[in-house]
N, C-alpha and C positions, 0 to 999 in steps of 0.2 A: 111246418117243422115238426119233430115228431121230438117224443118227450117221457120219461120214465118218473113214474113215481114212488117214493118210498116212505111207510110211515114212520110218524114218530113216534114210538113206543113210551105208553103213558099219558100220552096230550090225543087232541084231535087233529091238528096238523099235520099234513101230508105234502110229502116233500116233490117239487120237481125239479128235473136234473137240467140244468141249461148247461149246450156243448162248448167247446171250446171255440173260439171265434173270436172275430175281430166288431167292435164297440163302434160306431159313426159318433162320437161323442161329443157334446157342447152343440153351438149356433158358430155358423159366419157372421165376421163383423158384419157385413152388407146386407146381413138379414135380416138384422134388427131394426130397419125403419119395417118394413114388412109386417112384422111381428106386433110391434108397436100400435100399426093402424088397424089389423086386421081384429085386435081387442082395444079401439079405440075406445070405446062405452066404460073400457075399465077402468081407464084414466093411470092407464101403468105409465110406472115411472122408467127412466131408458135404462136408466143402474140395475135396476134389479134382473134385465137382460142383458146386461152386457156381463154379469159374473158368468154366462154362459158361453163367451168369446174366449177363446179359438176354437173350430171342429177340428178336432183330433181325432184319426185312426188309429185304436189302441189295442192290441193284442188282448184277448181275457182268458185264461185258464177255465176249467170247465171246474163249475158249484153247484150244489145245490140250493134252493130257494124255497119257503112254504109257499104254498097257493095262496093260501092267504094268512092275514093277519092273529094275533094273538088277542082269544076273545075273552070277555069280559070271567066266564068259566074257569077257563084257563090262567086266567089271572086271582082267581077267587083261591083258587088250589094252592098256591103260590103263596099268598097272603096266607092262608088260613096255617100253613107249615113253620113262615114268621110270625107267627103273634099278630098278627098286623088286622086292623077291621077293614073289610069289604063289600061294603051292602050294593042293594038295588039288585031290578029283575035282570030281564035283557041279554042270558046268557052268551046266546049264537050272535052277539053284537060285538064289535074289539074293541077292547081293551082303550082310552084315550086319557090323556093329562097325563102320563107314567114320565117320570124326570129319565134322564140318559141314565143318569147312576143307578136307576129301580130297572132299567130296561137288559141292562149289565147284569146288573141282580140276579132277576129272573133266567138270565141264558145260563148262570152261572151253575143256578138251583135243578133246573132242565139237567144238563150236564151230572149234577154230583145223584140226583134221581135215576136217570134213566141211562145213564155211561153214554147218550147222543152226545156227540159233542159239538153244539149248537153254537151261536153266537149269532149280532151283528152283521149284516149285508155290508161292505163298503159303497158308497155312492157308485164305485164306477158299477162294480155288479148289479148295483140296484137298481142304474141307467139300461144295463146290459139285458135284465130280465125283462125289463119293462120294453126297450125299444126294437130289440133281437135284432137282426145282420142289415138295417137298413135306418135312414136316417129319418121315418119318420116319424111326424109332430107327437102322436097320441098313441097311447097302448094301442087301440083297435087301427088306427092308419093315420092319413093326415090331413084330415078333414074331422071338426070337432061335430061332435053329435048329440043333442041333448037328450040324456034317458040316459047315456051308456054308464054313467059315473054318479056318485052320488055327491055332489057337485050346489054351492050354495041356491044354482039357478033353479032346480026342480023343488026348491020350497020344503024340505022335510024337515030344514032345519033341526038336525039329529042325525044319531050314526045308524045304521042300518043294518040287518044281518049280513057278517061277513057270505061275500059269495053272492050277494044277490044282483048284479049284474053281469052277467055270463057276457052276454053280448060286446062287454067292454075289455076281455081278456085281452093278453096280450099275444105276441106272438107264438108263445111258450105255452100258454094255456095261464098264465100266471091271473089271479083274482085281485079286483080292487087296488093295482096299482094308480090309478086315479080314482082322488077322491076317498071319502067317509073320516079315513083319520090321515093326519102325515104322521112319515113313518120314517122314526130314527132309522142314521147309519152309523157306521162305527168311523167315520170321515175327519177329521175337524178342519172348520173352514180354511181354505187357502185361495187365493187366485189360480184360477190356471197358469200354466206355464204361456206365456205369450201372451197374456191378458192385457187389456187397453187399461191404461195407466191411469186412469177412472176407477178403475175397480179397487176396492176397498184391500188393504190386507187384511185385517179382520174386521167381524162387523162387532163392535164395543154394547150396541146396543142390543144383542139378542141375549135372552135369558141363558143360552149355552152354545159351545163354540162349534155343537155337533151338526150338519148337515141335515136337513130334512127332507125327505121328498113324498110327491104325488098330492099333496092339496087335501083338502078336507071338507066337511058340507060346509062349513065355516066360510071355504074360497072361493074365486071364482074362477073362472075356465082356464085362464091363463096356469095356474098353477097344475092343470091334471099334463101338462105337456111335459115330453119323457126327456126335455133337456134342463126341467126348470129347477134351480138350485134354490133354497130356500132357508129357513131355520125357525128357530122356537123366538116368536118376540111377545113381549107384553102387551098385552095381560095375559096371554096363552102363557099356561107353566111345563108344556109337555107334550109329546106326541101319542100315537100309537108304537105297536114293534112288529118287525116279520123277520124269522127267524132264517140264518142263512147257516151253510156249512161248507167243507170243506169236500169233495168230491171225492 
């Protein structure tokens, strides 16, 4: 698929444009014993795949998306503009633990800086970036691969320079949608429309009611898959962020 990008004036982030198109969005109910066994080792629970129940074909307007994430630099700039302290090396690393409301902040401060008028991914876009015009499992296809994400199983126990797995793009060229950090949306949880009566209305116990996605070294496999719905729970106080706009 072919793809344009545009920077973003002031930061290092560079933007690319995903077309307009139709989303293969969520899991089939029937596909979650499937799913279930094929990360048996992870001892996943069925609820946490069935907030993925029903796939929906969903029309998506054409956005833009960073390649990648919002790094630990880019966050320093930010800080340093509020008053606010921000140590430690690690520049070309993103940005993690930032609450929704600092993540808001930031697109805010982006915005009154640079006249970009940045913001927030919504989940479906973030599915859309990540999984492009086909339903499968994983940015790179659907079959999991270890090395492509930085992902609890390859041991770095840490976040990595954004971009350092090329191999794991998405169909878009999009960087590090699996894995390193999850990365707020501007979503807040709901059941799908047609969801198995299982499925929670909200989840009471997450630190915040915003949607998370693509997993973190922190996870394991299960969560780099482009349908899995997620959130901030305890003792995690916070995600990463990747900056979306409007087209």
């Amino acid at each position: 698929m072919s793809h344009r990008s545009q920077p973003l004036a002031g930061a290092a982030s560079t933007f690319v444009r995903i077309p307009a198109g139709r989303l293969v969005r969520g899991t089939r109910l029937e596909e979650v014993p499937d799913i279930l066994a094929a990360h048996a080792d992870l001892s996943l629970k069925p609820g946490w795949i069935l907030k993925e129940v029903p796939r929906t074909d969903i029309d998506v307007g054409e956005f833009l998306i960073a390649r990648v994430c919002v790094t630990r630099a880019e966050w320093r700039a930010f800080c340093d503009a509020a008053g606010r302290t921000f140590g430690g090396p690690s520049d070309d690393h993103p940005v993690d633990d930032v609450s929704w409301a600092d993540a808001v902040a930031y697109c805010d401060w982006v915005r009154h800086e640079t006249g970009v008028p940045v913001r927030l991914p919504t989940e479906t876009e973030w599915e859309r970036a990540a999984r492009g015009d086909d339903a499968r499992e994983f940015p790179w296809g659907d079959e999991y691969r270890r090395g492509l994400a930085n992902l609890h199983d390859i041991g770095v126990h840490g976040t990595t320079p954004v971009g350092s797995f090329p191999d794991g793009a998405s169909p878009f060229g999009v960087l590090d949608m699996a894995g390193n950090v999850d990365e707020w949306t501007s979503t807040v949880y709901s059941p799908y429309a047609g969801a198995p009566e299982a499925v929670p209305a909200r989840e009471s116990w997450a630190a915040d009611p915003h949607v998370t996605r693509g997993g973190s070294y922190r996870t394991g496999r299960d969560l780099a898959r482009c349908a899995r719905r997620h959130g901030v729970y305890p003792p995690q106080v916070g995600a990463g962020l990747r900056l979306a706009m409007d087209a």
